[in-house]
LUMDO-556170 format. One record per atom (N, C-alpha, C): z, y, x; residue in one letter. Coordinates in pm, whole numbers, plus 32768, in hexadecimal, padded with zeros to 4 digits. Each point is the difference from the previous one (the first is absolute). Layout:
LUMDO-556170
ZYXa...
END
This chain:
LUMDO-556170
3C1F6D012205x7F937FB27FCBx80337F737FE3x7FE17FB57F7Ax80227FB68002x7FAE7F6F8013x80007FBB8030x7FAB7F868015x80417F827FD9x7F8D7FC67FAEx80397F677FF6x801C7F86803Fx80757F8E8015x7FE87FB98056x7FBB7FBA805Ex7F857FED7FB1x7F8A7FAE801Fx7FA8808A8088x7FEB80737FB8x7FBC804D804Dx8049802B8068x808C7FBC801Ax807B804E8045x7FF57F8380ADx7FE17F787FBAx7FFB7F9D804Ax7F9A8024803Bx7F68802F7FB6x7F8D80098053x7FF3806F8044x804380298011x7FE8808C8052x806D7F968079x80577FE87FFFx807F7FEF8046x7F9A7F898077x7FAF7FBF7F9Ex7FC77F918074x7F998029803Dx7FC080437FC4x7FA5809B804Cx802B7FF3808Bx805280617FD9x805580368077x80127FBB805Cx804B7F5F7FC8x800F7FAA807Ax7F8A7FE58057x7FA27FFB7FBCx7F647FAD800Bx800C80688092x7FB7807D7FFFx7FF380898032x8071802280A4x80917FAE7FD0x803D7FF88066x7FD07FA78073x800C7F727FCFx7FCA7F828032x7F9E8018805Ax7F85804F7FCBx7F9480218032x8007806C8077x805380577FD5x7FF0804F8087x80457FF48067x808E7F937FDCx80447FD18081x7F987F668041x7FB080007FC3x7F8D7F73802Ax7FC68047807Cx7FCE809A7F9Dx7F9180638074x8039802C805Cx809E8008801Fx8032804A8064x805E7F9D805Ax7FAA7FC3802Cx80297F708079x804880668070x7FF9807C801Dx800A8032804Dx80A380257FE9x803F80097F92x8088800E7FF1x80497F717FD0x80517FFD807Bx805E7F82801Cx80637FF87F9Dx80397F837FC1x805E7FE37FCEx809880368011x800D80008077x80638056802Ex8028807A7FD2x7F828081802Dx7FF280757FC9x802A7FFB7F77x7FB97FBA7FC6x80057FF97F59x80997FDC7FDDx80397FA7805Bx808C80047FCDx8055805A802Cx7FFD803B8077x8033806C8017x7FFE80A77FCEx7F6E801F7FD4x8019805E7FA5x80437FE57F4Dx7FAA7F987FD6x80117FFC7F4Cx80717F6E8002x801B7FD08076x804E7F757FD8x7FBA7F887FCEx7FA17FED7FF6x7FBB7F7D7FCCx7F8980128060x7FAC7F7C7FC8x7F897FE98077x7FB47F9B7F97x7F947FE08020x7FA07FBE7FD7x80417F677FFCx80827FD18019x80137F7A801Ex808680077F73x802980968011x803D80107F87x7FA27FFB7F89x7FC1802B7FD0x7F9A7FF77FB4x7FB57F9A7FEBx7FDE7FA08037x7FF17F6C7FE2x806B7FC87FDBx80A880158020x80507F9D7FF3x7FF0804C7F41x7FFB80898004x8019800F7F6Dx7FA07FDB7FA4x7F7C7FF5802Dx7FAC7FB27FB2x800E7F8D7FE7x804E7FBA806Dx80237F6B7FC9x80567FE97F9Ex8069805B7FFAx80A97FDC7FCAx7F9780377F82x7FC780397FCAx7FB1803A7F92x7FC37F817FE4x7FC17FC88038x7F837F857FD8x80757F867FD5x809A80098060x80557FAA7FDFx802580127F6Dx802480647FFEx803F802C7F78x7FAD7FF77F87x7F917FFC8021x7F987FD77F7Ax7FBC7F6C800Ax80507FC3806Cx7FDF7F6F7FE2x7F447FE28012x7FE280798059x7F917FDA802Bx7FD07FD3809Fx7FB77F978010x800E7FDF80A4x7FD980328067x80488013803Dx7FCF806F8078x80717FB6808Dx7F828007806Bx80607FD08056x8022807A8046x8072800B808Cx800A806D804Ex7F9980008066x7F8A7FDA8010x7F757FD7808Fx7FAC80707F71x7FEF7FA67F80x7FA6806B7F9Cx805780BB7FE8x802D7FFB7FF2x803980767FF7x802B80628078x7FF67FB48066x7FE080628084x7F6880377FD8x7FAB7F897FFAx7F6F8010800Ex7FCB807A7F99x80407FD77F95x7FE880987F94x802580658015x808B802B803Ex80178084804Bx7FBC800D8086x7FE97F908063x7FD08032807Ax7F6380017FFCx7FCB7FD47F80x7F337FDB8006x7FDC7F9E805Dx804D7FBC8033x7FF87F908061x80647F8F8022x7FFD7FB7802Fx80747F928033x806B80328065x8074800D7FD7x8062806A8026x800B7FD780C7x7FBA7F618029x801580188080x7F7B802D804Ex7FA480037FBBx7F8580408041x8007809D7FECx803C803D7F96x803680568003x80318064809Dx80777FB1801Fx806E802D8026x7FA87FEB80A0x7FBA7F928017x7FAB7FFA807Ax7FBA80718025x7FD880207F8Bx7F55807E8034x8046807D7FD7x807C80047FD0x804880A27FDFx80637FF97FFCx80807FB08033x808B7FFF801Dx800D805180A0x803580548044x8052802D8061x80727FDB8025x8022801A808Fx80867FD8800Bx804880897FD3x80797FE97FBAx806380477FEAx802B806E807Ax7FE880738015x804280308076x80A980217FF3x803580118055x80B68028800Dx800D80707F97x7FB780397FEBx804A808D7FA3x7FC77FDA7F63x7FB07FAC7FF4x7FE07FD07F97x80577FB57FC5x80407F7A8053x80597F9E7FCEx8089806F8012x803D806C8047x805F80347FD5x800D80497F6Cx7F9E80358019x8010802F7F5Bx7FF17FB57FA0x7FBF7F808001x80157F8F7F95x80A07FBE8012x80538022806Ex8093800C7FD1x803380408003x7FD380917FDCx803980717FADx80377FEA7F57x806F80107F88x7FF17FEF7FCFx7F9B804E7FABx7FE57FFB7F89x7FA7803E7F78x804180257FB7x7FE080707FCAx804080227F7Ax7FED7F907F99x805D7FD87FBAx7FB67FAC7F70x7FFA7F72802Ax7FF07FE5809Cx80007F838035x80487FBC8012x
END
């Protein structure tokens, strides 16, 4: 199927929109996890929204772009749904990754 750029972008930010949102709804899965199965985390995903907002010369600080991936202020956040890391958690975050 072929699609045009424009309809290619809007689907693509769709998607992001849809992601954003359900890692907002699922406070219940830690940053950690998220980097340990897929390699990135919600803190990755703000830094790439920024280097994106950088690259188009639009302003965005790194406090706003937590807030758009996390739906909140990344340290009230991390207060009411951060965990401590347990031992088998932080070992496998120095496991290497494929691709990583």
């Amino acid at each position: 199927m072929a699609i045009d750029e424009k309809t290619k972008t809007e689907l693509e930010a769709a998607t992001f929109r849809r992601l954003v949102e359900h890692l907002q709804s699922r406070t219940d899965v830690q940053n950690i996890d998220l980097m340990n199965l897929a390699g990135f985390c919600r803190n990755c995903l703000s830094n790439w929204l920024k280097e994106a907002a950088d690259e188009k010369g639009a302003p965005m600080t790194k406090d706003e772009s937590r807030e758009a991936i996390y739906g909140m202020p990344y340290e009230i956040w991390k207060s009411k749904y951060q965990g401590a890391a347990s031992p088998e958690q932080l070992a496998a975050l120095d496991k290497p990754h494929a691709g990583h």
